[in-house]
C-alpha positions in Angstrom: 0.0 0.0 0.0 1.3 3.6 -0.4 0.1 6.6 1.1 1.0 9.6 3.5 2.5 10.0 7.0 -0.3 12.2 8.7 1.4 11.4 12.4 3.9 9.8 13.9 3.9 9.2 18.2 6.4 7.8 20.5 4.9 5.1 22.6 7.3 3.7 24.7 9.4 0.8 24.2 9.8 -3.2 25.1 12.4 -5.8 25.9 11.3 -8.4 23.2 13.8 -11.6 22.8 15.4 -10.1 20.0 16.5 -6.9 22.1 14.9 -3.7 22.8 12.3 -2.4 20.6 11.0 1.1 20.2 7.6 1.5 19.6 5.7 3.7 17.4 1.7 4.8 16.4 2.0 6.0 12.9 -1.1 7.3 11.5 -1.3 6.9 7.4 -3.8 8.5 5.0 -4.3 5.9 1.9 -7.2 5.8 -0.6 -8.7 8.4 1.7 -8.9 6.3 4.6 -7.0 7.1 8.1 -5.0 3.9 9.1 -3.2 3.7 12.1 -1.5 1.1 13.6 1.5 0.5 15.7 5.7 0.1 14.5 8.3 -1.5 16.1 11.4 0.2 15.5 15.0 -1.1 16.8 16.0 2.4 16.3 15.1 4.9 19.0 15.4 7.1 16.0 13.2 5.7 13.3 13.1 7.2 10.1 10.9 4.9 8.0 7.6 7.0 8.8 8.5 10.8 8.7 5.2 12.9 9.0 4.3 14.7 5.5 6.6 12.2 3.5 5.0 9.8 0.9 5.5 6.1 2.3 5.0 2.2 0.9 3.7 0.1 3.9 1.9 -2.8 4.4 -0.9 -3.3 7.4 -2.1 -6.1 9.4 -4.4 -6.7 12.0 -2.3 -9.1 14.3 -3.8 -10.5 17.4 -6.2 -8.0 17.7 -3.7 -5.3 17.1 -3.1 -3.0 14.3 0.4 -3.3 12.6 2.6 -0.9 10.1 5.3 -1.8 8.9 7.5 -0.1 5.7 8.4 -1.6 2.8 10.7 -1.1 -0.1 8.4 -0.1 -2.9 11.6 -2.0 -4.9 10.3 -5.8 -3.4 6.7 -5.1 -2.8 5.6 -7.0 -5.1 8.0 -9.8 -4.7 7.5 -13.0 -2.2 10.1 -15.4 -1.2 9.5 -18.8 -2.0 11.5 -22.0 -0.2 13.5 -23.8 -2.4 12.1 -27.2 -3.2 14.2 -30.2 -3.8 13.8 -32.7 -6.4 13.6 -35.7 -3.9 10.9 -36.0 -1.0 11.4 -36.9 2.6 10.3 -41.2 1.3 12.8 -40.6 -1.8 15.3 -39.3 0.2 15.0 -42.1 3.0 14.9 -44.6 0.7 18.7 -43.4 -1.3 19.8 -43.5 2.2 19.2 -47.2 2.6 20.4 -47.9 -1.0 23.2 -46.0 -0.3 24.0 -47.6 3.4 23.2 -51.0 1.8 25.5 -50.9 -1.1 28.3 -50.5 1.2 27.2 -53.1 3.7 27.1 -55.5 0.1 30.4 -54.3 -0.7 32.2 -55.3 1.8 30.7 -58.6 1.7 32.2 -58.8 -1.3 35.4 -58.0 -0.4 35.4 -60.3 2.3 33.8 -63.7 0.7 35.1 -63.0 -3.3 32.5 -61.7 -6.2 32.6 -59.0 -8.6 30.4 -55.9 -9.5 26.8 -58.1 -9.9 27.1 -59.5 -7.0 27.5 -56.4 -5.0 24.4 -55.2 -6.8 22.4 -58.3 -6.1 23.2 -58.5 -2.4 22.7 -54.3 -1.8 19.1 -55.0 -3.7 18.4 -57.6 -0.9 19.4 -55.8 1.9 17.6 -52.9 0.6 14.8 -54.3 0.6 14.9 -55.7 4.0 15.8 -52.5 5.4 12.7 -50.8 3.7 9.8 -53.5 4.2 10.9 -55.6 6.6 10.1 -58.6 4.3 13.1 -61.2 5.5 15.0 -62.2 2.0 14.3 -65.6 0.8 17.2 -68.7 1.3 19.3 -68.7 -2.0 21.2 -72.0 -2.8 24.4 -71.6 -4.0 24.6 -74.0 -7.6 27.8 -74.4 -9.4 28.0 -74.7 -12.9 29.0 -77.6 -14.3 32.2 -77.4 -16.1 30.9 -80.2 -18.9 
């Protein structure tokens, strides 16, 4: 919203857990309407609402309580939106029991002899396990015959 500073009051100040504020009732003509609300400064100085000066500001109504703050006419219309990552909370559980699991199957390998496949097979099994619960079922080991 923009409008103009019609008065600004000193009205005290409070220890809040980020430090002392400074507070402030600013009354703003906008759209021919009087809004007035109150400003926490950390400044006991504040220059953000200067009587007679044009001002960008939002208001909100916040617990029962009218609130002014300023705001850069530069990012008023901008909004800050998190980052999202490619891979949920399941997805990213479930490349952390891959990845856990292919290293448990590789040194298996090392240990009892077998080559890339094997590490593979035995990670799958294990990975499985890990996520369902679901015991693995008995392999027999066969040999090929040589003839």
């Amino acid at each position: 919203m923009q409008g103009k500073v019609i008065q600004v009051q000193s009205n005290g100040s409070l220890q809040l857990k980020h430090g002392l504020f400074y507070k402030y009732e600013v009354t703003i003509e906008s759209e021919g309407k009087e809004i007035t609300g109150e400003y926490l400064s950390k400044s006991d100085n504040q220059n953000k609402f200067v009587e007679g000066q044009d001002c960008h500001f939002e208001h909100n109504i916040v617990n029962g309580f009218s609130k002014i703050k300023p705001v850069n006419p530069e990012f008023a219309n901008q909004s800050y939106t998190k980052p999202s990552n490619n891979t949920s909370g399941t997805d990213k559980d479930t490349l952390i029991v891959r990845q856990s699991s292919l290293k448990c199957a590789t040194d298996y390998v090392i240990a009892n002899g077998g080559d890339i496949t094997k590490v593979i097979h035995y990670a799958d099994i294990l990975s499985k396990y890990a996520l369902t619960g679901d015991m693995p079922e008995e392999q027999k080991e066969h040999s090929e015959m040589p003839f």
